[in-house]
PDB file of N, CA, C and O in Angstrom:
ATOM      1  N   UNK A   1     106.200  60.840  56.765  1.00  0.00           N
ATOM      2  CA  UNK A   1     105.314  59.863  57.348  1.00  0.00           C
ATOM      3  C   UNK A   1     105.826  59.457  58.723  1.00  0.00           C
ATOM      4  O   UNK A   1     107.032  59.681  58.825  1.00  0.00           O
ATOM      5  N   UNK A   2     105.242  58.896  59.875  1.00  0.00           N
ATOM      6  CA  UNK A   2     105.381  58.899  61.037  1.00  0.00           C
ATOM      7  C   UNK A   2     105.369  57.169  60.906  1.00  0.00           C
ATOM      8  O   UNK A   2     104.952  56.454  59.995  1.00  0.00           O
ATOM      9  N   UNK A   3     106.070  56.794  62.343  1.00  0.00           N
ATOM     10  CA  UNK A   3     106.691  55.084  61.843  1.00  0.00           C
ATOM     11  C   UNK A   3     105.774  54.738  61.720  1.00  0.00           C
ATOM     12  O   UNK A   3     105.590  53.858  60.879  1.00  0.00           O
ATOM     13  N   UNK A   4     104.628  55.273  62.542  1.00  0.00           N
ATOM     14  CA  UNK A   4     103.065  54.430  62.719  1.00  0.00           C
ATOM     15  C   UNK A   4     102.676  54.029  60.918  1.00  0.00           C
ATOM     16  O   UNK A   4     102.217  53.039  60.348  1.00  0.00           O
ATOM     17  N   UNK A   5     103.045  55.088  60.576  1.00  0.00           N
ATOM     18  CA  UNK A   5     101.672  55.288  59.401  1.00  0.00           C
ATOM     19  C   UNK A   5     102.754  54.495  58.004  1.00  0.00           C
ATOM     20  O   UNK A   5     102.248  54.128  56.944  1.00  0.00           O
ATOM     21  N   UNK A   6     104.370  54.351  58.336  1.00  0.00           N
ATOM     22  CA  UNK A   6     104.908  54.083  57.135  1.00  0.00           C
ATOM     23  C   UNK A   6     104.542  52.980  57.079  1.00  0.00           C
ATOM     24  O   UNK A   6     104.386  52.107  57.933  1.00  0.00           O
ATOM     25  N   UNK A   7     104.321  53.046  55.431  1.00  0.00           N
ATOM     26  CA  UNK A   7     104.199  51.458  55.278  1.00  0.00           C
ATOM     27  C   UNK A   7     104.806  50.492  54.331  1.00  0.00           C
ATOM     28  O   UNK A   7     105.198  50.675  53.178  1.00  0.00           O
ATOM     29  N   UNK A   8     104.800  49.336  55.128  1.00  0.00           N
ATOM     30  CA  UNK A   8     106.076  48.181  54.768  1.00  0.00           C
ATOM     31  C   UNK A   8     105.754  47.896  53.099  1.00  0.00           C
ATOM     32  O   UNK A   8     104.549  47.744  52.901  1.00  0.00           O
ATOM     33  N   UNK A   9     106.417  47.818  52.140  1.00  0.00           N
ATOM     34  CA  UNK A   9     106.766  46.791  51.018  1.00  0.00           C
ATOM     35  C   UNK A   9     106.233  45.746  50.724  1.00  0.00           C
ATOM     36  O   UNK A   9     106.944  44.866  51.209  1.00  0.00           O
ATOM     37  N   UNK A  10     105.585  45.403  50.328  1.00  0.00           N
ATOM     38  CA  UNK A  10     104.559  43.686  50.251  1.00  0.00           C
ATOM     39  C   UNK A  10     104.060  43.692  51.107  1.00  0.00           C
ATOM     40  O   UNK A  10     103.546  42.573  51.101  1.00  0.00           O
ATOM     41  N   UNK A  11     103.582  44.451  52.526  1.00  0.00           N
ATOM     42  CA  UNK A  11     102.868  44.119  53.536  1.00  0.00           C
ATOM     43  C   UNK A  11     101.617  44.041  53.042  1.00  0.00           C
ATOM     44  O   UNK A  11     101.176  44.762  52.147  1.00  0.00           O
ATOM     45  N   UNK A  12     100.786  42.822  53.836  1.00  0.00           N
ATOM     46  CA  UNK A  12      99.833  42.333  53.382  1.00  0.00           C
ATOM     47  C   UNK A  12      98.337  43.348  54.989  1.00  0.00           C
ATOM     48  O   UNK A  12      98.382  43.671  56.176  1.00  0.00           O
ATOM     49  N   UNK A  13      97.447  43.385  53.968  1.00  0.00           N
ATOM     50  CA  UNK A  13      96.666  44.061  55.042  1.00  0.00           C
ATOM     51  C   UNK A  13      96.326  43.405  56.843  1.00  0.00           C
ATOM     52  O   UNK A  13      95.851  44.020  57.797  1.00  0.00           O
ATOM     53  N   UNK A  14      96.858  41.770  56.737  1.00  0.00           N
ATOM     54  CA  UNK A  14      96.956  41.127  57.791  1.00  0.00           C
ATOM     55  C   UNK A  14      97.917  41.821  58.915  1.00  0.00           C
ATOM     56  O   UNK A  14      97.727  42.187  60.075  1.00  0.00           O
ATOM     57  N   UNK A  15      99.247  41.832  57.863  1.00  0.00           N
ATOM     58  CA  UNK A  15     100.576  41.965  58.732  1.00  0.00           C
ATOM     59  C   UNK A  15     100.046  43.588  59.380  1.00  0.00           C
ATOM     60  O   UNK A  15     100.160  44.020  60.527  1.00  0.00           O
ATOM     61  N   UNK A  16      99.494  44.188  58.253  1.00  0.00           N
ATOM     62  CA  UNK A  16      99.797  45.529  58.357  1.00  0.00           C
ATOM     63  C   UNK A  16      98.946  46.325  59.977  1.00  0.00           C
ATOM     64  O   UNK A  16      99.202  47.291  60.697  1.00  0.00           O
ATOM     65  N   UNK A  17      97.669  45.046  59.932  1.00  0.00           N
ATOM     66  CA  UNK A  17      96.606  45.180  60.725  1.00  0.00           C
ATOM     67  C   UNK A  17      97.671  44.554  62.328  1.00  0.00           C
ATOM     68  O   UNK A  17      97.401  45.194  63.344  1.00  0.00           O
ATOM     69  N   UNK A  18      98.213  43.988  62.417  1.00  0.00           N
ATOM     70  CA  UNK A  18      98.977  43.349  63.201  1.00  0.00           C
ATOM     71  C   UNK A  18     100.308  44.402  63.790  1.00  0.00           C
ATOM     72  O   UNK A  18     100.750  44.567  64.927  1.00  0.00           O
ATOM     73  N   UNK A  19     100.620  44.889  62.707  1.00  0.00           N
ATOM     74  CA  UNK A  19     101.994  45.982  63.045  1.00  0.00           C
ATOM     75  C   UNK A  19     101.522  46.937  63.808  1.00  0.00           C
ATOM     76  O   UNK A  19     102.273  47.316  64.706  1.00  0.00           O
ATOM     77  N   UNK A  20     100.113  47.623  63.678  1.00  0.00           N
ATOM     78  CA  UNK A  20      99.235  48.838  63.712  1.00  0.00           C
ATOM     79  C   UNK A  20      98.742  48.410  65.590  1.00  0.00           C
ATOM     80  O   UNK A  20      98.963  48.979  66.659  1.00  0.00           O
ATOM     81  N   UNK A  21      97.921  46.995  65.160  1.00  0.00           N
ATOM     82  CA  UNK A  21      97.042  46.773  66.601  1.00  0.00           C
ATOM     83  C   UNK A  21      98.200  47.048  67.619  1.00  0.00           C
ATOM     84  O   UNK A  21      98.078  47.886  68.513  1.00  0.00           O
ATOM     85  N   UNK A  22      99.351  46.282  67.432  1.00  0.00           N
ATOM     86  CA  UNK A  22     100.483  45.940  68.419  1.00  0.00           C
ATOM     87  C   UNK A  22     101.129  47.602  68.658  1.00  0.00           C
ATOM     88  O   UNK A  22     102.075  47.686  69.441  1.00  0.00           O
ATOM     89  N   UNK A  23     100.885  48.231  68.336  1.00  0.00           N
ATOM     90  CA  UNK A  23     101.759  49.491  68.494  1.00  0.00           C
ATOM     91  C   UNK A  23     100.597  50.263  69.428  1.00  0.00           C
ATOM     92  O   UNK A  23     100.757  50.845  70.501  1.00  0.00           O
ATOM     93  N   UNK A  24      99.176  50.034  68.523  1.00  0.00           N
ATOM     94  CA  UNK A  24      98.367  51.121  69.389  1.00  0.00           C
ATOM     95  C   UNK A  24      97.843  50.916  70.792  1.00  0.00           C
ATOM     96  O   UNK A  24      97.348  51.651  71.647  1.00  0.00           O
ATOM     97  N   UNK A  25      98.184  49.451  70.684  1.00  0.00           N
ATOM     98  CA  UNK A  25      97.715  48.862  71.968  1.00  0.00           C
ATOM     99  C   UNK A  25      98.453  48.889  73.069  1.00  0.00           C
ATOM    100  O   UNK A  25      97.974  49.429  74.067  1.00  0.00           O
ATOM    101  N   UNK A  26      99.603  48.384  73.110  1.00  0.00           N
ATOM    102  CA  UNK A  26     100.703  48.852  73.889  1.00  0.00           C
ATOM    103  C   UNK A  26     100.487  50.189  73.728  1.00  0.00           C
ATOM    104  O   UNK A  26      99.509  50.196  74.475  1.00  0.00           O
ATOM    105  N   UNK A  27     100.578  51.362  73.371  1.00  0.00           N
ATOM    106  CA  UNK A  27     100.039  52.865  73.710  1.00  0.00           C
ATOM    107  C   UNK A  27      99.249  52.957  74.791  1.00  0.00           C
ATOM    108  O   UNK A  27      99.569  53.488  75.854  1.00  0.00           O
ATOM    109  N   UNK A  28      97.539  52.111  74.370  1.00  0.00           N
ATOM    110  CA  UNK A  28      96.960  52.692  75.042  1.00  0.00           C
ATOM    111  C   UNK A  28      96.982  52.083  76.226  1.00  0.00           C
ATOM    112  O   UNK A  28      96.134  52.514  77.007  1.00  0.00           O
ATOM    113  N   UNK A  29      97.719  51.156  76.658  1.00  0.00           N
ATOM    114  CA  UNK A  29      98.158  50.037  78.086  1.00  0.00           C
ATOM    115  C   UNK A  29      98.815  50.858  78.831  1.00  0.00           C
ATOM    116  O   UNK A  29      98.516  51.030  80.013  1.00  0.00           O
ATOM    117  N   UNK A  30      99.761  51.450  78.261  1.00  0.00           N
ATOM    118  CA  UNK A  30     101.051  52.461  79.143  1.00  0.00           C
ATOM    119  C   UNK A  30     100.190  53.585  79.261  1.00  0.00           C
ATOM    120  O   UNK A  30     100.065  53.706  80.480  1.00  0.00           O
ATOM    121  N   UNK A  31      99.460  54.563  78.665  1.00  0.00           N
ATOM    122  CA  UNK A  31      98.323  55.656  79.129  1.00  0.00           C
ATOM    123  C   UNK A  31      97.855  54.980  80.152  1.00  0.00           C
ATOM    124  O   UNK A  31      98.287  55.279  81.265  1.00  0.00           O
ATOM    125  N   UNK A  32      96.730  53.763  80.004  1.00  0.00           N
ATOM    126  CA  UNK A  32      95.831  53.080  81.080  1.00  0.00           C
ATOM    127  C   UNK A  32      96.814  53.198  82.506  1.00  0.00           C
ATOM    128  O   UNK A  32      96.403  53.744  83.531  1.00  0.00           O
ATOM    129  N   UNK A  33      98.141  52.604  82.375  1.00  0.00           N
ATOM    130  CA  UNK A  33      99.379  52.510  83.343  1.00  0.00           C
ATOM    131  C   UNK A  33      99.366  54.064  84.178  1.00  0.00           C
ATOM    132  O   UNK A  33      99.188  54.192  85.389  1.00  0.00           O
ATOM    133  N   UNK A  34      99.563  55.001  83.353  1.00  0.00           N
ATOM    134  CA  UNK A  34      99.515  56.388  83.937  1.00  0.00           C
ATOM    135  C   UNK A  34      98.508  56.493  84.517  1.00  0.00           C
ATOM    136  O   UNK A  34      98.860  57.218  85.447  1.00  0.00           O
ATOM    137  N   UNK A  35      96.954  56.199  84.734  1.00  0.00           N
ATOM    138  CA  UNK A  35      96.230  56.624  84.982  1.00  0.00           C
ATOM    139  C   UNK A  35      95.939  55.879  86.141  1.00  0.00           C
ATOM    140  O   UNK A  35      94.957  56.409  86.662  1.00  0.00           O
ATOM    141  N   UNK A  36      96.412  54.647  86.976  1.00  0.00           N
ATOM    142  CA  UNK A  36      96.617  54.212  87.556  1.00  0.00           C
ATOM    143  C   UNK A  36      97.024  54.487  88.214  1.00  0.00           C
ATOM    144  O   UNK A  36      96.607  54.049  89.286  1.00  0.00           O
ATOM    145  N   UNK A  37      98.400  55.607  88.273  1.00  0.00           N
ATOM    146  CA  UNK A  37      99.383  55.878  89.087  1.00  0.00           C
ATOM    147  C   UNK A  37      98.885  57.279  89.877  1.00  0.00           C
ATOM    148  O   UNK A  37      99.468  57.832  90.810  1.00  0.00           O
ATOM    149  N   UNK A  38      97.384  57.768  89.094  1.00  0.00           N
ATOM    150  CA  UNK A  38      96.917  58.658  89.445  1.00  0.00           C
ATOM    151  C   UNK A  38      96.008  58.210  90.835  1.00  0.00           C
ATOM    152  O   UNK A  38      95.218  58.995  91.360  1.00  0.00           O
ATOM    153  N   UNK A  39      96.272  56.706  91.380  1.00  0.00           N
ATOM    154  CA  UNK A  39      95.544  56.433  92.877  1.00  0.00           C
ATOM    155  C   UNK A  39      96.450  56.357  93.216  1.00  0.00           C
ATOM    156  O   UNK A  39      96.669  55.161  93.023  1.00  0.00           O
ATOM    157  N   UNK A  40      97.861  57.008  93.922  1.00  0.00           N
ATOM    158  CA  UNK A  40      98.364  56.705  94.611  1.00  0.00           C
ATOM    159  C   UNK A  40      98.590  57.967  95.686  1.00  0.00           C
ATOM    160  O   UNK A  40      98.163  58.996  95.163  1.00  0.00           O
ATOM    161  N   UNK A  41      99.104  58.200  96.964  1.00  0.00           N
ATOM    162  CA  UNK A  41      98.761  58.781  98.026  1.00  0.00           C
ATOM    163  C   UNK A  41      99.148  60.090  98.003  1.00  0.00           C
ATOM    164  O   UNK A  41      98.817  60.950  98.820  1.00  0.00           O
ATOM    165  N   UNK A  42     100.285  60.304  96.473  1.00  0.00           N
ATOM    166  CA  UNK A  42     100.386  61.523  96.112  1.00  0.00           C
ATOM    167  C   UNK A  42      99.094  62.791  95.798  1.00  0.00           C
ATOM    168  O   UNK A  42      99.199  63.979  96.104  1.00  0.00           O
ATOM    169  N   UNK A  43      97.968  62.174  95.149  1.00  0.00           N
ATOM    170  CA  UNK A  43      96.623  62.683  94.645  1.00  0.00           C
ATOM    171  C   UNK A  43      95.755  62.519  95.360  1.00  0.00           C
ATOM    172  O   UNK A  43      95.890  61.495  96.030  1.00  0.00           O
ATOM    173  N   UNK A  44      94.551  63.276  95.615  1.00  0.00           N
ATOM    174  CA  UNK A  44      93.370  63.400  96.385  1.00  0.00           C
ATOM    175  C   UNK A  44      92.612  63.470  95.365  1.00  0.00           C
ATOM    176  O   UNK A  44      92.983  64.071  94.357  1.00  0.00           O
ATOM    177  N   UNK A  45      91.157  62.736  95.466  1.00  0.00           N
ATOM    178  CA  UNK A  45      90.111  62.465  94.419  1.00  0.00           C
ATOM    179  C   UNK A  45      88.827  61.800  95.310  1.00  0.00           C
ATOM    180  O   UNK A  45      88.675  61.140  96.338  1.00  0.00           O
ATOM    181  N   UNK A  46      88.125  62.322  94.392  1.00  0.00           N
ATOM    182  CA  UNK A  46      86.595  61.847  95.175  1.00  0.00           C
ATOM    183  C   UNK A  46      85.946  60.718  94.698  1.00  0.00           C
ATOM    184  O   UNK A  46      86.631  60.374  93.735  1.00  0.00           O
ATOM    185  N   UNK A  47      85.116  60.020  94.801  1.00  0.00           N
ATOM    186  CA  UNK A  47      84.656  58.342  94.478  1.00  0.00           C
ATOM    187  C   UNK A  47      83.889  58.540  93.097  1.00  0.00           C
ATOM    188  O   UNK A  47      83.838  57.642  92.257  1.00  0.00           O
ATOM    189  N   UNK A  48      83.256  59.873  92.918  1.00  0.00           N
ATOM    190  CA  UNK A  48      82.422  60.441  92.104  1.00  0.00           C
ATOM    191  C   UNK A  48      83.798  60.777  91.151  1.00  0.00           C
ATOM    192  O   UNK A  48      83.797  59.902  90.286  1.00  0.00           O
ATOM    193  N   UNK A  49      84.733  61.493  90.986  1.00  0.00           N
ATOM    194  CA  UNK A  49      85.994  61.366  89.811  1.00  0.00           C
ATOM    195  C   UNK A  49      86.243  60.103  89.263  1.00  0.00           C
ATOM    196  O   UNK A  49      86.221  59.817  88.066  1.00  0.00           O
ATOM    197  N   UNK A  50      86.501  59.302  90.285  1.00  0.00           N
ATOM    198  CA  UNK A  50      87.047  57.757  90.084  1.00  0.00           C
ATOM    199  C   UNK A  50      86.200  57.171  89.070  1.00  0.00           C
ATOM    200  O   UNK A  50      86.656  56.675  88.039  1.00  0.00           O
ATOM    201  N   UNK A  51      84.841  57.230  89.384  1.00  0.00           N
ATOM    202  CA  UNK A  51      84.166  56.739  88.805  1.00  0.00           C
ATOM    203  C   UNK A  51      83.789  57.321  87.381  1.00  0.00           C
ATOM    204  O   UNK A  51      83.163  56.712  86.513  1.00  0.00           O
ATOM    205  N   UNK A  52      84.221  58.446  87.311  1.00  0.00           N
ATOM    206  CA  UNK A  52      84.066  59.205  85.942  1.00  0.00           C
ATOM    207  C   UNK A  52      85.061  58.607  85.174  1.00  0.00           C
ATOM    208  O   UNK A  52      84.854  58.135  84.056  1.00  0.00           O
ATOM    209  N   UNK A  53      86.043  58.616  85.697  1.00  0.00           N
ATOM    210  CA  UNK A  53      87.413  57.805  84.223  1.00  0.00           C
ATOM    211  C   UNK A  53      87.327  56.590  84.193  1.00  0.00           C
ATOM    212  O   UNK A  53      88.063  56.062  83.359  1.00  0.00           O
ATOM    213  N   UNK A  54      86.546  55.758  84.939  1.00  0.00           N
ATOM    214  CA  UNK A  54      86.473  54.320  85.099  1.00  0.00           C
ATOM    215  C   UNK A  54      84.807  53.671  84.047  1.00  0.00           C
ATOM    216  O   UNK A  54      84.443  52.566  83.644  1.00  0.00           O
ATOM    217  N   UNK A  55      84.178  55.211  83.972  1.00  0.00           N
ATOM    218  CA  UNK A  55      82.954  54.714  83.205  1.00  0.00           C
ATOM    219  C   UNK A  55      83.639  55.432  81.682  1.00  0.00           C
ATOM    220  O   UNK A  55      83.395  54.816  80.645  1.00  0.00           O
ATOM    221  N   UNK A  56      84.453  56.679  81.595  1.00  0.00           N
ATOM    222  CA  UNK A  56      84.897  56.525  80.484  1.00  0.00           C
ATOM    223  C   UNK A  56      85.929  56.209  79.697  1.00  0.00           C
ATOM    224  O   UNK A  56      86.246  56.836  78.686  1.00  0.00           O
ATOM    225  N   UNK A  57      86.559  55.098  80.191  1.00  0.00           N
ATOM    226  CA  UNK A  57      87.559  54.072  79.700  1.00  0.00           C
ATOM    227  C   UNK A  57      86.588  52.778  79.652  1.00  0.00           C
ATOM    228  O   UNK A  57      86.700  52.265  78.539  1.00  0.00           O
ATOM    229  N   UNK A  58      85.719  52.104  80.428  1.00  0.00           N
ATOM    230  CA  UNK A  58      84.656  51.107  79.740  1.00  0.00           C
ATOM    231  C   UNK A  58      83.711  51.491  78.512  1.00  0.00           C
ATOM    232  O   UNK A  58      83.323  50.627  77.725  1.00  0.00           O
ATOM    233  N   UNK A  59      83.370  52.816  78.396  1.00  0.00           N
ATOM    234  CA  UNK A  59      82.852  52.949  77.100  1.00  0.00           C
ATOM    235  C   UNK A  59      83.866  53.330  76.333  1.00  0.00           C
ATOM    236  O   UNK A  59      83.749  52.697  75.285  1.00  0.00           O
ATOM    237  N   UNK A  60      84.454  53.766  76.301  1.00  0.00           N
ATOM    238  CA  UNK A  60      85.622  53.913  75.513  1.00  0.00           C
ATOM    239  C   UNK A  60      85.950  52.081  74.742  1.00  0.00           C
ATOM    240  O   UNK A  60      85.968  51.863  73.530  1.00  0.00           O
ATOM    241  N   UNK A  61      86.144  51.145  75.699  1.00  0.00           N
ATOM    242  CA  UNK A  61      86.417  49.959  75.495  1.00  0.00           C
ATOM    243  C   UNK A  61      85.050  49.422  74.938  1.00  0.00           C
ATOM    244  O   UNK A  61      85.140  48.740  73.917  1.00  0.00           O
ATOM    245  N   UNK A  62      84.297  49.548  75.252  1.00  0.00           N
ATOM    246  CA  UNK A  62      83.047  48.773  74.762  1.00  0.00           C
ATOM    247  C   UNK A  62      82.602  49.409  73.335  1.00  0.00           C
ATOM    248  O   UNK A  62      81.746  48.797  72.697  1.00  0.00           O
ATOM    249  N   UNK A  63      83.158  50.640  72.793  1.00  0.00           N
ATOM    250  CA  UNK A  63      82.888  51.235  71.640  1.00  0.00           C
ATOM    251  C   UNK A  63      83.870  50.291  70.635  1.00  0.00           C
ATOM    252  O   UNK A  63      83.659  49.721  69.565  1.00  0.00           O
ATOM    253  N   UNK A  64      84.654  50.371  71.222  1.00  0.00           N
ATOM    254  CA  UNK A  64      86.176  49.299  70.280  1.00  0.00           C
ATOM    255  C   UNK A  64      85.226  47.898  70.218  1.00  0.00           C
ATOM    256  O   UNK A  64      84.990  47.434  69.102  1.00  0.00           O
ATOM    257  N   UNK A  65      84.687  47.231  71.409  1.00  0.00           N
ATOM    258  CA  UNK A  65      84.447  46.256  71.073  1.00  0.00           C
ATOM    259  C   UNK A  65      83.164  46.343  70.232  1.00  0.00           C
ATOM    260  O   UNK A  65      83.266  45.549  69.297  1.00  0.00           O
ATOM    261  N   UNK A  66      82.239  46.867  70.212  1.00  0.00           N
ATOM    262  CA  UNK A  66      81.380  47.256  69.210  1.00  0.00           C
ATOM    263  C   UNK A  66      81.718  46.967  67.210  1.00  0.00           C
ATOM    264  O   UNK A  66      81.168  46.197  66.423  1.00  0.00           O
ATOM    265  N   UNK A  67      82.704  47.859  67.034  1.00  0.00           N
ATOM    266  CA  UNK A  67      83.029  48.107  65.953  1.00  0.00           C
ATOM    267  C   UNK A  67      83.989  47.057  65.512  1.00  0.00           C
ATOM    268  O   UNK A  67      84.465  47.093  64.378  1.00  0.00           O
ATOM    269  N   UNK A  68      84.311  46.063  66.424  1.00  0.00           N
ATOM    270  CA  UNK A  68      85.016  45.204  66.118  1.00  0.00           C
ATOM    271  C   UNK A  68      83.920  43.930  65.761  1.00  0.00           C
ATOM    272  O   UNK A  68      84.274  42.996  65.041  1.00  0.00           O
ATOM    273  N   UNK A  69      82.818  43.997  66.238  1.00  0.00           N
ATOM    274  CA  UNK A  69      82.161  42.731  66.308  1.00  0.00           C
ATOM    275  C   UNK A  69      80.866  43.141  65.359  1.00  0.00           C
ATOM    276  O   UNK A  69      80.153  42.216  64.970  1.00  0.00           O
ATOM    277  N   UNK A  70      80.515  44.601  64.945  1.00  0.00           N
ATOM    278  CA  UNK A  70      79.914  44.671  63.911  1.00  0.00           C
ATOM    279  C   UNK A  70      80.498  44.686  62.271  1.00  0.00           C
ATOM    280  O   UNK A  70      79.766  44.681  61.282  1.00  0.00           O
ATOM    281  N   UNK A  71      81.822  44.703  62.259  1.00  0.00           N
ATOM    282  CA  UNK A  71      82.788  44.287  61.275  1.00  0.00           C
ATOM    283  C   UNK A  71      82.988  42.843  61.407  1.00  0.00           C
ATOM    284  O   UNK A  71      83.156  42.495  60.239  1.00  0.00           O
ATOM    285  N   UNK A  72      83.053  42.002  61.998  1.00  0.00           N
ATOM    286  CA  UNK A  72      83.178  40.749  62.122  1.00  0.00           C
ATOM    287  C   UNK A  72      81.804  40.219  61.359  1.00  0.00           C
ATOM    288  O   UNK A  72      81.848  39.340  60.499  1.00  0.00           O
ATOM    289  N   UNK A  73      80.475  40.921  61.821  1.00  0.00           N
ATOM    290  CA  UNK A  73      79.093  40.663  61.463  1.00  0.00           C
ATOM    291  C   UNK A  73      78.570  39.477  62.816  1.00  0.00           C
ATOM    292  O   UNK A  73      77.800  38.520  62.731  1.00  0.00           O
ATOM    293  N   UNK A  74      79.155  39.882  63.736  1.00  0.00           N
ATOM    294  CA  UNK A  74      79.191  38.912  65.084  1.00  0.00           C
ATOM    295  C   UNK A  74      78.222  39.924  66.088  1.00  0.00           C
ATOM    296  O   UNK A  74      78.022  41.107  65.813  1.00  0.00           O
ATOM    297  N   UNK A  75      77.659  39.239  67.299  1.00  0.00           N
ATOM    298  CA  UNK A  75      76.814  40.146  68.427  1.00  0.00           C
ATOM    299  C   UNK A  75      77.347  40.185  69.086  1.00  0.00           C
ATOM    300  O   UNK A  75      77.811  39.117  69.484  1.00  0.00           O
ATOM    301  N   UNK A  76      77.695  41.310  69.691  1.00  0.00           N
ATOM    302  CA  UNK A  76      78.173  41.719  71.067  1.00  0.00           C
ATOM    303  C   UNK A  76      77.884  40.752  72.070  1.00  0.00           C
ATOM    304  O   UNK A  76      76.832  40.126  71.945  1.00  0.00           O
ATOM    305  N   UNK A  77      78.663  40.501  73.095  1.00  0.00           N
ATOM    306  CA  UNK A  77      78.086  39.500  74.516  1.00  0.00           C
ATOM    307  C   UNK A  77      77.182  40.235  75.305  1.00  0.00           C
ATOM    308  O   UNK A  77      77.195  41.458  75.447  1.00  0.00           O
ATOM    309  N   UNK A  78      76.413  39.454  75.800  1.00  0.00           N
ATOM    310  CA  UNK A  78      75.098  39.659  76.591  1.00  0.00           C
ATOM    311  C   UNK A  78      75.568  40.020  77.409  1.00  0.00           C
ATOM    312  O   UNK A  78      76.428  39.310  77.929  1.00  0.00           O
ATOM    313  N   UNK A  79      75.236  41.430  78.020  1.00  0.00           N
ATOM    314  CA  UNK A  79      75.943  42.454  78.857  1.00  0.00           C
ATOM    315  C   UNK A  79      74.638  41.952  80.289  1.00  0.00           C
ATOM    316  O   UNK A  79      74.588  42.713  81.256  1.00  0.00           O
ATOM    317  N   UNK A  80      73.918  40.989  80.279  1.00  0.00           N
ATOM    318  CA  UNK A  80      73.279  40.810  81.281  1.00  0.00           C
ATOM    319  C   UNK A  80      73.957  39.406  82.257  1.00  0.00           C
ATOM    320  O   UNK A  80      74.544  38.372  81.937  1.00  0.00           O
ATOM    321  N   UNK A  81      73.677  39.792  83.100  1.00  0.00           N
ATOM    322  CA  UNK A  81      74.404  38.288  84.421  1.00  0.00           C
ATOM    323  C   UNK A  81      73.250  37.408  85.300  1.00  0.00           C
ATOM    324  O   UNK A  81      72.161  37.729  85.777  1.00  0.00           O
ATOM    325  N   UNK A  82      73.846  36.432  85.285  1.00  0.00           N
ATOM    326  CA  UNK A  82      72.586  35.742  86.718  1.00  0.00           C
ATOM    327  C   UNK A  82      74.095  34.925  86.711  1.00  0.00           C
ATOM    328  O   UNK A  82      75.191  34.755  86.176  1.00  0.00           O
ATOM    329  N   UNK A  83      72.998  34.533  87.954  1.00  0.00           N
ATOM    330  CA  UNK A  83      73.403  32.537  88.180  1.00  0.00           C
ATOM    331  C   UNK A  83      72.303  31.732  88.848  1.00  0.00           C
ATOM    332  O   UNK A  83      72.447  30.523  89.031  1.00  0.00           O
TER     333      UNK A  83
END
């Protein structure tokens, strides 16, 4: 079993949900981090690329938030703006 997946002794599905979020999240922060480092003056890229990993890391994120808030039994936020 891999550390991710071992699992603790009396851990309760709270803790367990907590051990899991905190590991995968920090993961996917330090990836996000790398991909960042991909604007710097070392790389050449076009506005049309940029915008490709930038629309698929928001759906990427907005799918998480999805499945988080239809498990909750909650509505998504109103993806519309004024003032």
């Amino acid at each position: 079993m891999s550390d991710e997946q071992e699992a603790v002794q009396g851990e309760t599905k709270e803790q367990k949900f907590q051990r899991l979020a905190t590991k995968r999240t920090q993961a996917a922060l330090q990836k996000i981090r790398l991909i960042t480092n991909l604007t710097s003056s070392s790389y050449a890229y076009t506005p049309e690329q940029a915008a490709k990993i930038i629309g698929s890391l928001r759906a990427a994120v907005d799918a998480v938030e999805a499945k988080f808030n239809r498990v909750r039994g909650t509505q998504p936020a109103d993806p519309s703006f004024s003032l």
